[in-house]
C-alpha positions, 0 to 999 in steps of 0.5 A: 787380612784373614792371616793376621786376625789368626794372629790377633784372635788368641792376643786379644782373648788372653789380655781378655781372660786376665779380666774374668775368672773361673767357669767363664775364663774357661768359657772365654779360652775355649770360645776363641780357640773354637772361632780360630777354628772357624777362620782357619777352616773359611781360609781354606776357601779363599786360596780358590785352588791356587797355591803358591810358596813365594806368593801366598793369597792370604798375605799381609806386608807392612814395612815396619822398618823400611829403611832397614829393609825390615817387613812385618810379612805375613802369607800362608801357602799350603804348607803353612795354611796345614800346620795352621789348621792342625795348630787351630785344631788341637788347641781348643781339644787341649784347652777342653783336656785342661778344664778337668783340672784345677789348676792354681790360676786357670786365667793365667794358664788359659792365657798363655795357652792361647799365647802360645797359639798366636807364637805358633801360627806366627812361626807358621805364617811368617815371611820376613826372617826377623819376623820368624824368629820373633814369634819362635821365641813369643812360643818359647815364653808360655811354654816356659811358664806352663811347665814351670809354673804347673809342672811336676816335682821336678819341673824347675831343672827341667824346664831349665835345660829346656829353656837353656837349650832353646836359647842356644839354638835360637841365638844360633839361629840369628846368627845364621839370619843376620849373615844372610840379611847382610848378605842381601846387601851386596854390591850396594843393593839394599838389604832385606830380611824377607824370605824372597830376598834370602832365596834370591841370595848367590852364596858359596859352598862353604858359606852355605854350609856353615849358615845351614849348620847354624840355623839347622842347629835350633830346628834340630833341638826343637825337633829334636834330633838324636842327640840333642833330645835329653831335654824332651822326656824330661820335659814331656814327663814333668809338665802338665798334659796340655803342655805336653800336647803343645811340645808334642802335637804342634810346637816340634813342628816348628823345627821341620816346617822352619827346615823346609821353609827357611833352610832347604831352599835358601842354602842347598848346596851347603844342605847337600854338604851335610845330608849324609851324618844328618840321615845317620842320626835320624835313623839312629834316632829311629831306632834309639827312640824304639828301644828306649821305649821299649824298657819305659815303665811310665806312660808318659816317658814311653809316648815321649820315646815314641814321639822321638822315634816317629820323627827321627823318621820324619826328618830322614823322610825330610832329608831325601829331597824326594817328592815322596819323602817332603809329602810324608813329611807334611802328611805324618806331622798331622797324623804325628800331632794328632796321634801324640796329643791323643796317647797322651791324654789317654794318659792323662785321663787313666792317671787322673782315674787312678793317680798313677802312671807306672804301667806295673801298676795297672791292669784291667781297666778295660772290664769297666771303661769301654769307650776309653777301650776304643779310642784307645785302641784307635789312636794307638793303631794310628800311631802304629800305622795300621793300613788306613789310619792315618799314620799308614800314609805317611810313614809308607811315603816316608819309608818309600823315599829313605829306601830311594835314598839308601836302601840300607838306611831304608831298611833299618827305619822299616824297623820302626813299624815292627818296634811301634807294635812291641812297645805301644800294643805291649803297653795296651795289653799291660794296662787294658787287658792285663791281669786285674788290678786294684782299679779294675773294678773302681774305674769310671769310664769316660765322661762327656766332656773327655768324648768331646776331646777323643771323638774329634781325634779318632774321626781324624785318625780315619780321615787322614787315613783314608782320604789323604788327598784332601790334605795333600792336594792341598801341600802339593804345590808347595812341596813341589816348589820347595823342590823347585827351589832346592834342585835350583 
C-alpha cells in the first residue's frame, strides 16, 4: 500500500495546485514532494532487512484486466526502492531551485513537475509490462510541456526531436512487449503481461536477440547511448534548469534501471548476441562526450557532454554482467543524479547573478561568493571522483568490471578520470578563479533558500562517498539476483 501512496501523493497535490496560485501553489508543491520524502525514507524501514526481486515486500497486485492476464502490479525491491529515494530526493531540491524563478504559470509548472515525479516512481516501481510503459511515457508528457512551454529561444524544434525520438523507442518497445505477452500464451497456457511471467518465458536465440534490440533501442535513447544522443544538449541547454535536473538527475535513469530490470533477465541469451558493439559505443561514448566538452564554451552544453560521458561509463559498467560492474552502476546513478542536478544549478544560480553562461564571459566570481566557491567546488570534485566523494565508489567499481571484461576497453574508459578534470576543474578555474571580470565585484553570494538546495547535495556527495554500504547493502541482493537471472 505504501507504494501506491508514492504513487498518488504527487497526482493528488497537482489536480490540487490548479486551485491555488502564487506563494501557496509553491508552499502546496514544495509540502508534498517533502512528505514524499518522508514515505519514501519510512519505507526503507519496512523491508526489516529482507530484499527481493520477483517478490518485493512493499507490493500491491490489482488485476485490472483479468481476462487479458493484465495486473495494475506494483513492488519495490532495492534496486527499485534506490532510484525512488533518489527520485524523492531531488524533486523537492528542484522545486526549491525553481521558486527564484518567475515563471509565467507557476501552478501549471509546479504541476506537471510533480506529474513527472508520479511517471518516474511508476517506472521505477512497476511489475507488470503494460504497467512500465504506461507510466514511461505519463514521464514523457510533462517534460514535454516544461521544455517547451518554459524553455529558450530555441525550445519548439528542440523539444520536437526530443519528443519524436522518445516515441519512436517507446513504439519500439511495445512492439518488443506485446511479442513477449503472446509469447506467454504458448501451448495454451493463458497469457500474462507480469514481469515474472516474462522471466519464466523459453525463447530462441534469435527471438531473444531481436526482442533485446527492439526494446533496448528506447532504453538507449533515454540514456542515451553514442550515437542516438543529439537530442540531449540541445535539450539540456534550452530548457529550463528544473527541467534540466529532471532529464539529467532522474529521467535518464529510467533507461539503465528498464535495461537491468526488463531486459537483462528476460532475453540473456539474445543480450549476449550484442554486448560486444554495445561495449563499443559506450566506451566511444566516454571518450566522444570527454572531448566535446572539452571545446564547450556554455556551461550548460559542457555539463551535458559531461553527463553523456559519465554514463557511457555506466552502461559499459552495466554491460560486463559483473557483480562489480551492475553494484557501480546502481552506486554511480546516485552519485550521477545527485552530482548533475548540482553543476547544473550552480549554473543556474551564476546565470541568474550575471545573465550569461558563456564561460569567456566570467571570471572572478569567487572574490565575492565564498559559499558559492565551496559548493562548487565539492559537487565538482564528486563528479570528477576524487577519492571519498561519491563519484569515487562507483566509477572505481565501474572501471574494476570493464577492465575484468577487456583490458583494453578498460584502459581507454580510465580515461574518463583524466579527461573530467581537464575540462570540469578548467572550467572552475575560468569563472571562479580566472582574470576578474565585470561581475567580480557586483556578484552577490548565495542566499538562503539557494543553501537550502546546495547543502543537502554536498552533504550527500560525502555520504555516498564515504559510507556506500549504506545504499549498497541495500541493492546487493537485487543485483545478485539479476545475475542469478541473467547467468540462468
Amino acid at each position: 500500500m505504501l507504494t501506491a501512496l508514492l504513487l498518488i501523493l504527487p497526482v493528488v497535490a497537482a489536480l490540487l495546485l490548479h486551485f491555488v496560485r502564487g506563494s501557496a501553489a509553491r508552499a502546496l508543491a514544495l509540502g508534498a514532494s517533502l512528505l514524499e520524502l518522508a514515505l519514501a525514507v519510512y519505507a526503507a524501514f519496512q523491508f526489516n532487512g529482507v530484499y527481493s526481486q520477483t517478490n518485493p515486500t512493499l507490493e500491491l497486485k490489482y488485476h485490472w484486466l483479468e481476462s487479458a492476464g493484465i495486473a495494475f502490479h506494483i513492488g519495490m525491491d532495492g534496486l527499485s526502492y534506490l532510484l525512488v529515494l533518489l527520485t524523492a530526493f531531488l524533486v523537492p531540491l528542484i522545486l526549491l531551485a525553481s521558486f527564484r524563478h518567475n515563471y509565467d504559470n507557476p501552478s501549471a509548472f509546479y504541476a506537471l513537475v510533480l506529474f513527472m515525479q508520479t511517471g518516474l516512481i511508476g517506472v521505477f516501481v512497476a511489475l507488470d509490462a503494460f504497467v512500465f510503459y504506461f507510466f514511461w511515457e505519463v514521464a514523457l508528457i510533462p517534460i514535454y510541456f516544461l521544455a517547451g512551454v518554459w524553455g529558450g529561444e530555441r525550445r519548439v524544434p528542440v523539444t520536437l526531436k526530443f519528443f519524436l525520438y522518445t516515441v519512436i523507442g517507446s513504439l519500439l518497445m511495445l512492439a518488443g512487449f506485446v511479442y513477449l505477452y503472446y509469447m506467454t500464451g504458448v501451448n495454451g497456457a493463458m497469457r500474462s503481461s507480469d514481469l515474472d511471467a516474462f522471466y519464466n518465458l523459453t525463447l530462441s536465440t534469435q527471438e531473444q536477440s531481436w526482442v533485446f534490440l527492439l526494446i533496448f533501442a528506447a532504453f538507449a535513447i533515454k540514456m542515451p547511448l553514442w550515437p542516438l544522443h543529439s537530442w540531449q544538449p540541445d535539450t539540456y541547454e534550452q530548457a529550463p534548469a528544473p527541467a534540466s535536473m529532471l532529464l539529467s538527475g532522474i529521467m535518464l535513469k529510467m533507461g539503465i534501471y528498464g535495461t537491468l530490470r526488463w531486459l537483462m533477465p528476460i532475453v540473456p541469451q539474445g543480450m549476449s548476441v550484442h554486448v560486444g558493439w554495445i561495449m563499443v559505443l559506450a566506451v566511444i561514448g566516454i571518450i566522444y562526450g570527454a572531448i566535446i566538452a572539452i571545446r564547450q564554451r556554455d556551461v550548460k552544453r559542457l555539463i551535458a557532454f559531461s553527463s553523456l560521458s559519465h554514463v557511457g561509463l555506466m552502461i559499459a559498467g552495466m554491460f560486463t554482467l559483473t557483480d562489480k560492474g551492475l553494484q557501480g552502476t546502481v552506486i554511480q546513478m546516485l552519485a550521477h543524479g545527485v552530482n548533475v542536478v548540482g553543476m547544473f544549478f550552480i549554473a543556474d544560480v551564476i546565470e541568474r547573478r550575471t545573465g550569461t553562461r558563456q564561460i569567456a564571459e566570467l571570471g572572478g566570481l569567487t572574490r565575492r561568493t565564498p559559499l558559492l566557491t565551496v559548493c562548487f567546488l565539492v559537487i565538482l570534485l564528486g563528479t570528477v571522483a576524487l577519492p571519498l566523494t561519491n563519484g569515487f565508489v562507483g566509477e572505481f567499481l565501474l572501471l574494476m568490471g570493464v577492465y575484468q571484461f577487456n583490458p583494453w576497453l578498460g584502459a581507454v574508459a580510465g580515461l574518463t578520470i583524466i579527461f573530467g578534470a581537464v575540462y570540469l576543474l578548467r572550467m572552475f578555474q575560468r569563472v571562479m578563479l580566472g582574470p576578474d571580470s565585470s561581475f567580480s565585484e557586483t556578484i552577490t553570494d548565495l542566499t538562503g533558500s539557494e543553501l537550502a538546495v546546495l547543502v543537502p547535495l554536498v552533504l550527500m556527495v560525502f555520504w555516498i562517498g564515504l559510507f556506500p554500504g549504506t545504499f549498497m547493502h541495500i541493492s546487493e541482493p537485487a543485483v545478485n539476483k539479476l545475475l542469478v537471472l541473467i547467468n540462468r
